[in-house]
N, C-alpha and C positions, 0 to 999 in steps of 0.2 A: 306431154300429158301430165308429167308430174308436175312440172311447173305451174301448169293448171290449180289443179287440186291443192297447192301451196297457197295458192290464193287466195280460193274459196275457204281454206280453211282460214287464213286471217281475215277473212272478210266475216263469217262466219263469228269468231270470238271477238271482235268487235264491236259487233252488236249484241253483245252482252254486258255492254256499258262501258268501254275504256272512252278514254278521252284523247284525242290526238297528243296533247303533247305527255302522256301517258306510256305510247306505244314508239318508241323507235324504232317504224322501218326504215329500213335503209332503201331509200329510192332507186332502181334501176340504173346500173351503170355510170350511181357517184359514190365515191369514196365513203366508208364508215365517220370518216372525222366529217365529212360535209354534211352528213345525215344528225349527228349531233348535234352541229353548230344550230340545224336549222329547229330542233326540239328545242334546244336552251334558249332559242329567239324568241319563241312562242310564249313558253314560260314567264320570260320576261316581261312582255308587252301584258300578259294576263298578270303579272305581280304589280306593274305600272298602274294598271288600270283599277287594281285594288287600292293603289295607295293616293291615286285622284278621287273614288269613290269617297276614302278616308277624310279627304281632307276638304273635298264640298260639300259633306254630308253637313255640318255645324250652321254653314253657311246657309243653305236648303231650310234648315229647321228654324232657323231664327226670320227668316223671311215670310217662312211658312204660316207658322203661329203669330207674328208680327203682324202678319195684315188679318187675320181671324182677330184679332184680339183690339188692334186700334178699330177695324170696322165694326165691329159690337158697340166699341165704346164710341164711336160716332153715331151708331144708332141710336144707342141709351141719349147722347146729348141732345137728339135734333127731337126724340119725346118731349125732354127735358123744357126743352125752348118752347114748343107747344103749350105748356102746361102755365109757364110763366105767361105764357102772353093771354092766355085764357084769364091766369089771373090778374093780370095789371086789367084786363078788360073790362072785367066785373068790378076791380079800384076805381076805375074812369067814370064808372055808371052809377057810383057810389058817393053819398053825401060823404061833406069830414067834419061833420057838427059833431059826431061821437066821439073821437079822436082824444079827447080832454076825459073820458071815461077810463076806469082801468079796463074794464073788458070788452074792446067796441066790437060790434056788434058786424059792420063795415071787415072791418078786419078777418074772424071768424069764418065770413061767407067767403072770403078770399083764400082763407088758406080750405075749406070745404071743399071749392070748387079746384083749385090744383089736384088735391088728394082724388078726388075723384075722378078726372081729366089723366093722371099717373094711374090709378088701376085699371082704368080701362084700357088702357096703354099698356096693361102688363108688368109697371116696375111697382117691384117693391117699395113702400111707403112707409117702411119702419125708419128709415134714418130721418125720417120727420119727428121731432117730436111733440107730445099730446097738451104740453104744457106751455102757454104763453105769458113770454117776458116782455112787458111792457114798458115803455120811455116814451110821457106824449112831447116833450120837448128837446130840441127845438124844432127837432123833424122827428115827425109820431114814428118811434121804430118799432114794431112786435117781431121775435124771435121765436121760432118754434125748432130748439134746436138737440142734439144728441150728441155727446163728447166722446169721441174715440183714438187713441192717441195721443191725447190733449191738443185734438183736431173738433173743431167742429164743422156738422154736417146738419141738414134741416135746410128750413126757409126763411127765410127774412119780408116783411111785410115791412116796407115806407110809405106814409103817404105824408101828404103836403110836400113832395120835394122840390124845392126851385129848381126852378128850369128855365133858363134865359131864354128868349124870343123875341124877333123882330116881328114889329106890327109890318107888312107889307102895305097895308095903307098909307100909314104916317112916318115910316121908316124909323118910327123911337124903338131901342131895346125896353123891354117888359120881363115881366116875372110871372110864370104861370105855374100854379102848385099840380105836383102830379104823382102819381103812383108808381112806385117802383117792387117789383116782386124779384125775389133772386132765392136759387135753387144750390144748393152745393153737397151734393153725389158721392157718396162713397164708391166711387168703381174699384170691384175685385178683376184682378187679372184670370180672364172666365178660363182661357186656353192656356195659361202658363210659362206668358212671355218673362215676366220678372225671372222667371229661373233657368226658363232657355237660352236669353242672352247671355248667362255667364260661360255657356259654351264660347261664347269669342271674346268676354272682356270679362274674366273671372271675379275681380273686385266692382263689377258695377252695383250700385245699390238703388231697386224701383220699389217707391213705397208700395205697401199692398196693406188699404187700399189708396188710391190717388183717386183726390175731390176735384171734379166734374164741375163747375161753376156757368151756369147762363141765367140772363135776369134780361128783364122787359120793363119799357117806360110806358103809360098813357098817362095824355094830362087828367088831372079832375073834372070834372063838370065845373063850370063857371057861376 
């Protein structure tokens, strides 16, 4: 009967929050030392398991944040591409008689129509910039661009670009003048990869921000 009530009472203060390897009973009919051995085993395997926890946690977090933050920025590029092809499109549909202007006209509706194709899109359009640099020779280039780092970012407007092509009819190579539009992105690291990886490689160094670059050809109208 008391052996009973022994019981219940450690069963009892038990459930009041201890923790098995907290309570050394001694199991029924083995030794004190084997009752030890088998709490310090416990112990151990839970200090084990703390110091695995330790040590994939860096690993966890850079994977983690790693693909949040490359798939944002593959996001933001495949807009990116969108916008360019939008506008080499409107380039192709476009005469290049203006070209020889300082401010053509051709040009303007091209970077118009990107800018507006990216808000509707949702990206920011400030690293465009409002001001256009012109060079109509030898390949008409407009720059619409924003210096950060002594990086630049913006758009680039070409037209008349050669472009080699075979005639399939006459199998001669030819030259066909064409438009080129090209985008280059300021991407901020959105999730905080540039400074999570230094948990596993302390001296790495990710710019912030890293330029995004996609561009698109159509030839001109003939």
């Amino acid at each position: 009967m008391s052996t009973s009530n022994s019981r219940n009472k450690a069963s009892v203060n038990c459930r009041s929050g201890c923790a098995i390897s907290d309570v050394a009973v001694q199991p029924q009919g083995l030794p004190s030392a084997t009752a030890f051995k088998i709490v310090a085993r416990i112990r151990e395997t839970e200090a084990a398991e703390l110091l695995e926890f330790a040590l994939a946690l860096p690993i966890i977090l850079v994977m983690v944040v790693g693909l949040l933050d490359f798939a944002h920025a593959y996001s933001i590029k495949q807009k990116l591409a969108n916008a360019v092809r939008e506008g080499a499109r409107i380039g192709g549909s476009e005469g290049t008689l203006d070209t020889s202007t300082a401010n053509p006209g051709s040009v303007t509706a091209i970077k118009d129509d990107v800018t507006t194709y990216l808000l509707d899109a949702g990206i920011n359009t400030s690293f465009i910039g409002t001001t256009l640099s012109w060079t109509p020779t030898p390949v008409s280039t407009g720059t619409y661009y924003t210096t950060s780092g002594g990086v630049n970012y913006g758009l680039k407007i070409e037209r008349n670009v050669p472009v080699p092509y075979t005639n399939p009819n006459t199998s001669s190579l030819v030259t066909l003048p064409a438009t080129r539009v090209t985008l280059y992105y300021p991407y901020d690291w959105t999730f905080g990869f540039d400074q999570v990886i230094k948990l596993l490689v302390p001296s790495s160094t990710f710019s912030d921000p890293i330029r995004i670059e996609t561009d698109a050809l159509m030839a001109n109208p003939s």
